[in-house]
N, C-alpha and C positions, 0 to 999 in steps of 0.2 A: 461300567459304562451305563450312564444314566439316561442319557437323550438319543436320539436317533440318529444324529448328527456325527455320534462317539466321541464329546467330549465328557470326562469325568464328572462322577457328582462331586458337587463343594458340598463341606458342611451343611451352606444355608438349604441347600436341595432338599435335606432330609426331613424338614420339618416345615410347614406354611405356604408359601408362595413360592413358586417355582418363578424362574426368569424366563421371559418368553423369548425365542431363540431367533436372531439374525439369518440372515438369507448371508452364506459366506460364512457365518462366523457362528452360527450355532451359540453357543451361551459362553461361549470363552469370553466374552466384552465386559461379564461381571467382575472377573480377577485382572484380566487382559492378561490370561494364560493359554498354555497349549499350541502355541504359533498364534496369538492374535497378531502380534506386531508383524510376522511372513504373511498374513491373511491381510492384513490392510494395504502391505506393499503390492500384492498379488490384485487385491480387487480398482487398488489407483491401475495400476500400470495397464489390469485389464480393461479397464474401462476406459482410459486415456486411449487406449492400440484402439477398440472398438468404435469410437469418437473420429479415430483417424480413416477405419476405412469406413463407416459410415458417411462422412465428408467426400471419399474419393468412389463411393458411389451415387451421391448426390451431384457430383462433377458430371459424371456419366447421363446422369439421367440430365443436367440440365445441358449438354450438349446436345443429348438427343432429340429435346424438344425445339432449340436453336437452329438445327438442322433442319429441324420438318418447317422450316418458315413459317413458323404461325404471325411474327411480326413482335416490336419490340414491347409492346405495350403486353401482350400475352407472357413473354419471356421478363419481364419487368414483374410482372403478377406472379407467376413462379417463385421466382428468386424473394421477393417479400414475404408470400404463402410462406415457405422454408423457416424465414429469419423470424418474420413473428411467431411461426408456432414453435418454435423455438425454443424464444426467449421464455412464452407461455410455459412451457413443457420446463423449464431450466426452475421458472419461480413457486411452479406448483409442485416439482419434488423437491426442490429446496425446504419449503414449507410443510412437504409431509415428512421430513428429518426433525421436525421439532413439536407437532400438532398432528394428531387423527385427522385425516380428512373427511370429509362429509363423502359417505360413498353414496347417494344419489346426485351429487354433484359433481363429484369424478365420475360417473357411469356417465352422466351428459358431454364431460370433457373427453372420454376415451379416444375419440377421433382427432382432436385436437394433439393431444398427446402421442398419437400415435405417428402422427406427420411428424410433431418436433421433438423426434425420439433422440437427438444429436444433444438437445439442448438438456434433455432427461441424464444421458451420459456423460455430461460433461459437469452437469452438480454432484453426479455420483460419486465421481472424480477428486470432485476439488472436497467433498465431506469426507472422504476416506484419508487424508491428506489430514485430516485434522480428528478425527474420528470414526469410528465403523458408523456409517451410514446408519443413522434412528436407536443408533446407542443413547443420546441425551433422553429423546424421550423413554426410549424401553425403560433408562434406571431412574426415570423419577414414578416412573411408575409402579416400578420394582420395588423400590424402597419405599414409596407411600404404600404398598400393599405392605411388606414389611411391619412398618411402622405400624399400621393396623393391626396386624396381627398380633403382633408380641404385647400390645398394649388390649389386647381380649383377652390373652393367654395369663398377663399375669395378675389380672382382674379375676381370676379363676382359679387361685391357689387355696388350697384348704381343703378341709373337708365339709362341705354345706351342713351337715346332719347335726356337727357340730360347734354352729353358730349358735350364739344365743340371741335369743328374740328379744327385740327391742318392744318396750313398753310403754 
C-alpha cells in the first residue's frame, strides 16, 4: 500500500511522477481500479441525496423568512440570492473539473460559493456521472509529467565518461 488513501501501488508509482490523488477516489482514477466504478456510483448517489436535503433545508429557511413578514419584495430577493449563487457556484466547480482555478479569485468568491453550495453539488453530481470529478484534468497532468519524465530519463542513458568528445 502506497498512498494514504490504501490504494495499491501501480507500476507507474514506482519510478517518476506519482498521480496526485482524488478526494473519494485516492488514485484508483489512473487504472479505474480498486472499486473506482463503486466509488463513483457512491460519490453521484451521495451528492445527489445531499442536493436533496440541502434543497429541503433551503425550503425551511425560506418559509421561515416568509413567515416573519418581511414582505414580498425581501422574499423575492431571497429566493434569487439562492438561485444565482447557485448557478455561480454550479459553473465555477464545473470549470474547476477541468482548469486550476486562480486561488486568489476563489478566496474572493468563497462567500459566493458558499450560499450556492446546492448549485456546487449538483456539478459534483452530474461529473461523477461521467467521471471522477477532476480526473480529466489530474491525467493530462499526469501524463504530461510522464511524458516529461521519461523523455529526460532516456536522454540519460549511457555512461557520460564514455562519450567521445566532439571536435
Amino acid at each position: 500500500m502506497s498512498e494514504k488513501n490504501g490504494t495499491p501501488a501501480t507500476p507507474a508509482d514506482t519510478t517518476g511522477p506519482r498521480p496526485e490523488p482524488l478526494r473519494f477516489f485516492g488514485t484508483t482514477w489512473v487504472d479505474h481500479d480498486h472499486g473506482y466504478t463503486g466509488r463513483r456510483i457512491a460519490v453521484a448517489a451521495g451528492s445527489l441525496a445531499a442536493a436533496a436535503v440541502s434543497c429541503l433545508v433551503l425550503r425551511f429557511a425560506y418559509e421561515g423568512v416568509r413567515m416573519a413578514g418581511p414582505g414580498s419584495l425581501v422574499t423575492a430577493l431571497v429566493v434569487v440570492m439562492f438561485a444565482v449563487c447557485s448557478a455561480l457556484a454550479f459553473r465555477h466547480t464545473w470549470e474547476a473539473f477541468t482548469k486550476r482555478p486562480d486561488t486568489d479569485h476563489q478566496a474572493g468568491l468563497r462567500g459566493l460559493l458558499t450560499i450556492g453550495f446546492v448549485g456546487s453539488l449538483l456539478a459534483y453530481f452530474l461529473r461523477s456521472l461521467v467521471e471522477a470529478p477532476g480526473e480529466k484534468l489530474h491525467r493530462e497532468e499526469y501524463e504530461s509529467a510522464r511524458r516529461q519524465y521519461e523523455s529526460r530519463a532516456t536522454r540519460r542513458t549511457g555512461d557520460p565518461s564514455k562519450r567521445r568528445k566532439r571536435s
